[in-house]
N, C-alpha and C positions, 0 to 999 in steps of 0.2 A: 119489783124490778131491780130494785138498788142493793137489795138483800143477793141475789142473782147475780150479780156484776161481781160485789164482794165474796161469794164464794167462788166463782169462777176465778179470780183470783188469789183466791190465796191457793187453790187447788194449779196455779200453774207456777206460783213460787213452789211448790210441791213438788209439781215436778221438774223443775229445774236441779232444786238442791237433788232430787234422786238419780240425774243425769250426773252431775259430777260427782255426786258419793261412787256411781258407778265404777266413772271416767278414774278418782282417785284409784277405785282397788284395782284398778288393770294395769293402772302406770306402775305400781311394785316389781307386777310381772315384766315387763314389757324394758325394765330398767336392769332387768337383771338377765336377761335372754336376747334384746333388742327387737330387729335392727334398730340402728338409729334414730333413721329418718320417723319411726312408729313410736319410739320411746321420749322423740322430742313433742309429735302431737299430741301423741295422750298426756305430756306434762304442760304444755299450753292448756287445753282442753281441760284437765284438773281446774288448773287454777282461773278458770274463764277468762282470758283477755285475750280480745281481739293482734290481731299482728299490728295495727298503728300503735297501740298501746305499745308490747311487748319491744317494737321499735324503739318508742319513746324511753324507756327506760335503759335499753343500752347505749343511747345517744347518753343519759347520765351516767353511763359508769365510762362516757369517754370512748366508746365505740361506734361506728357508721355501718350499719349494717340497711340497703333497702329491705323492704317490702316484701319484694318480689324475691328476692334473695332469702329472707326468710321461706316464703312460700315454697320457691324449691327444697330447700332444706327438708321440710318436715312432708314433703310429699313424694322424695326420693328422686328429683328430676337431679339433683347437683348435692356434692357433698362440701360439706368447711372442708378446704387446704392452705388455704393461703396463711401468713403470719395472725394478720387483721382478725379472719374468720375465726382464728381456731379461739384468739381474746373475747370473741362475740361469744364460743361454746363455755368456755369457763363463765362468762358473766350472765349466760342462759341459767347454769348453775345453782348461780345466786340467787337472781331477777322468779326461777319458779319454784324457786325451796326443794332444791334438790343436795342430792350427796356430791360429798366433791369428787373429782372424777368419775362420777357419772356414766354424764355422756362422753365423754374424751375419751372414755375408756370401750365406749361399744362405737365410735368413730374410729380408733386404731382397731378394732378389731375388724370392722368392716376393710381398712385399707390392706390389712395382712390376707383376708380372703381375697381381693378380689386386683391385688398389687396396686401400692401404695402412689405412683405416679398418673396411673389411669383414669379420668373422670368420669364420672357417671354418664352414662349413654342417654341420648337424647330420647325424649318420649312425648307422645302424643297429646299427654297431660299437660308435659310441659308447653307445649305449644299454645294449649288452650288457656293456661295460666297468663299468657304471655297478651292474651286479646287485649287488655284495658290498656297494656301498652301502647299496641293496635292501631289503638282507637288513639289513642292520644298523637301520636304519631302521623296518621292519615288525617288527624284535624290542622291538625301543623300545616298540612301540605293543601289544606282545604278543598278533602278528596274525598267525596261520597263513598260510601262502602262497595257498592260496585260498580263507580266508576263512568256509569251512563253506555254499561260495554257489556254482552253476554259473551260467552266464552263458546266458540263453536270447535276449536281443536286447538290442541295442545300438547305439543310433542316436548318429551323434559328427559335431557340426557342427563348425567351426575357422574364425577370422574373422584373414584377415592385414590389416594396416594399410597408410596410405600411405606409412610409412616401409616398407616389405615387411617389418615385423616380426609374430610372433607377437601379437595384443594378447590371442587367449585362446580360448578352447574349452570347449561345451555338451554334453552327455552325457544322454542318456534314456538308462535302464538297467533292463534286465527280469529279477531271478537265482532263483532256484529253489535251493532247500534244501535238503543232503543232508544232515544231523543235525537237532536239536533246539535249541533255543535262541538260533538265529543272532539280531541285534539292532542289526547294523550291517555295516560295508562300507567296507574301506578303497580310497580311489582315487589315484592317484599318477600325477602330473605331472612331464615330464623338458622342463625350461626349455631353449632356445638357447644355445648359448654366449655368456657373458658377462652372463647374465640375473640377476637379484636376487630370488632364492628369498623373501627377509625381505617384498618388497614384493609379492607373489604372491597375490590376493587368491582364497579359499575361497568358492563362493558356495552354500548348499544351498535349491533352488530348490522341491524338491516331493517331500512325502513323506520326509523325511530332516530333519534337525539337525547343526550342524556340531558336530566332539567336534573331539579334539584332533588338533597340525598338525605335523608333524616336517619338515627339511629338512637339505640337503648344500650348503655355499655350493662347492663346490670341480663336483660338479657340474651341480647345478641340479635336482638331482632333490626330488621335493617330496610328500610323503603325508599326506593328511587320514582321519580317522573321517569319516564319515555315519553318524549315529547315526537306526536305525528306532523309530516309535512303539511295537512290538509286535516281541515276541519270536517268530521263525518257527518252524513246526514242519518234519519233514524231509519235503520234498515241498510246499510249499508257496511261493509265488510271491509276489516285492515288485515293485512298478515304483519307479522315484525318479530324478529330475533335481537333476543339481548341477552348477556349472559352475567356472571354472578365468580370472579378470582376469588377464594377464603383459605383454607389453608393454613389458620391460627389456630386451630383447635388442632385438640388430642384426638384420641381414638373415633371412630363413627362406627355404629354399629347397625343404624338403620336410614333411612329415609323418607318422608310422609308427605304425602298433600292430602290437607284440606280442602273438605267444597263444601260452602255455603247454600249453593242452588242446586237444583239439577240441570241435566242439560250437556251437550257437547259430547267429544270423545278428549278422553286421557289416556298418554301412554308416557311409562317410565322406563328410563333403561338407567341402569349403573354398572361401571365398568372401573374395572380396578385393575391394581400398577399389576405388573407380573410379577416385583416383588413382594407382593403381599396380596396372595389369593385364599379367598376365608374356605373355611372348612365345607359349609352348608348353608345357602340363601333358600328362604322362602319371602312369599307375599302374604301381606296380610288385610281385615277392612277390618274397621271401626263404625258402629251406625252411630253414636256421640261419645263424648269424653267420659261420662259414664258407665259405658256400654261395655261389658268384655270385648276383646277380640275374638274374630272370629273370622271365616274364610282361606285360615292357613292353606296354602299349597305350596310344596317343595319345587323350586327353579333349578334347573341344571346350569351351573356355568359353561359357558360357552370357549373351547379350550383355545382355540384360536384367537378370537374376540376378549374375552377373559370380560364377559356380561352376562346379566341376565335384563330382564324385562316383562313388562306385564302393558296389558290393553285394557282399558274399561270405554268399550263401544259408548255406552251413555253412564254417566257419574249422576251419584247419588249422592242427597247430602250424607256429609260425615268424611271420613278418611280412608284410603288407601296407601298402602306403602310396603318397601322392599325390605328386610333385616337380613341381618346374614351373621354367624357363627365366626370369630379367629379361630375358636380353640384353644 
């Protein structure tokens, strides 16, 4: 049996080392062609170290880069722009034995394709990258993950600007009570990249009071209380309107909700400035963060209106969400 243990081990050092001999011959390619964001994983991945590591070592060459910030990086949710970042990609450089300008050089090439001030568009991935957040965040606020509330309807308007930025988003919300005592309702915002969680303004518009407001500046994620007049019993139904000023971000190109459960009706609508009406909106679903997309259908902008929108009668778990084309 002990003979058995020991080969089964050495045959999984085996295959680890053939997983990065792999990983190494694909980073030559991948450094030389990109993108980026794939040329930076497969060079973590090479050199096997986790991202706390990888963190750790640019806090020693004198750079503060989160976690979560690497994550995006290397999964394409957000690109290095800023001074700071771009010090973290030179010292990425160093930290995984690479060529110098490298990556610096398939990150200027990625900003010449795709214009140099625009940031990366928000994605589904990143959303889900953003859960441990989440979770840290709703413990703060000492808020069960659903809350002690099922969601029965959910109406969610989304107003893009004529910069095509997010400027913010309306929520009628109808939840039903499966315990005793519920008294509030936490709701949480996941800002654009490069957005300013601090200036993120909570607005409780009906039937609700604003409690207290937590945030993540790394990713823009952002949770308020709604605080009810009256304590629910189980089985019993709230309606309440709150809404969500932002506006700090750059470009937006889509917008998503998550569901956990099944259950309820979702409907979205997004309506943009008349100065900045996109080319082509469709809807899209997601069955998890892994999962292709799937479900495309083409929305007609509505010329008067200047929206589109979508109805899911009963929500599935996974995501649904609107994108749409500048051009």
């Amino acid at each position: 049996m002990r003979h058995a243990t020991e080969h089964a081990d050495v045959a999984a050092v085996t295959d680890a080392a053939a997983v990065t001999d792999v990983a190494t011959a694909q980073l030559g390619a991948v450094l030389r062609g990109g993108p980026f964001h794939v040329a930076l994983r497969a060079a973590i991945a090479a050199r096997g170290l986790p991202l706390q590591r990888v963190q750790h070592h640019l806090t020693r060459h004198g750079v503060k880069v989160g976690v979560t910030s690497l994550s995006y990086w290397q999964q394409g949710a957000r690109r290095p722009q800023r001074p700071e970042s771009l010090r973290a990609v030179r010292a990425l450089e160093e930290i995984l034995q690479l060529p110098d300008e490298s990556l610096i050089r398939l990150l200027a090439r990625a900003d010449e394709q795709s214009g140099a001030d625009r940031p990366a568009g928000r994605s589904y991935r990143s959303v889900v990258e953003a859960t441990g957040v989440l979770e840290q965040l709703l413990a703060e606020l000492g808020a069960p993950p659903d809350g002690g509330t099922h969601t029965v309807g959910h109406h969610e308007r989304v107003r893009i600007g004529a910069r095509r930025e997010l400027i913010g988003r309306e929520s009628q919300q109808i939840v039903r009570a499966h315990r005793d005592g519920v008294d509030r309702y936490v709701a949480v915002h996941h800002g654009d990249p490069g957005c300013a969680p601090e200036r993120i303004a909570v607005r409780a518009l009906e039937n609700c009071r604003r409690g207290r407001v937590r945030w993540d500046q790394d990713t823009g994620v952002l949770v308020a209380e709604l605080l009810f007049d009256t304590r629910l019993r189980s089985g019993d139904t709230h309606l309440f309107r709150y809404g969500f000023d932002d506006g700090t971000a750059g470009v937006c190109t889509e917008y998503v909700r998550g569901f956990r459960s099944t259950g309820g009706q979702y409907a979205l609508q997004v309506r943009f400035d008349e100065r900045a009406l996109p080319l082509h909106c469709h809807r899209f679903s997601q069955h998890s963060a892994a999962a292709p997309r799937g479900g495309r259908q083409n929305l007609a902008l509505s010329d008067l209106h200047r929206s589109v929108h979508l109805v899911e009668p009963r929500v599935r778990t996974g995501v649904v969400g609107i994108g749409w084309d500048w051009g």
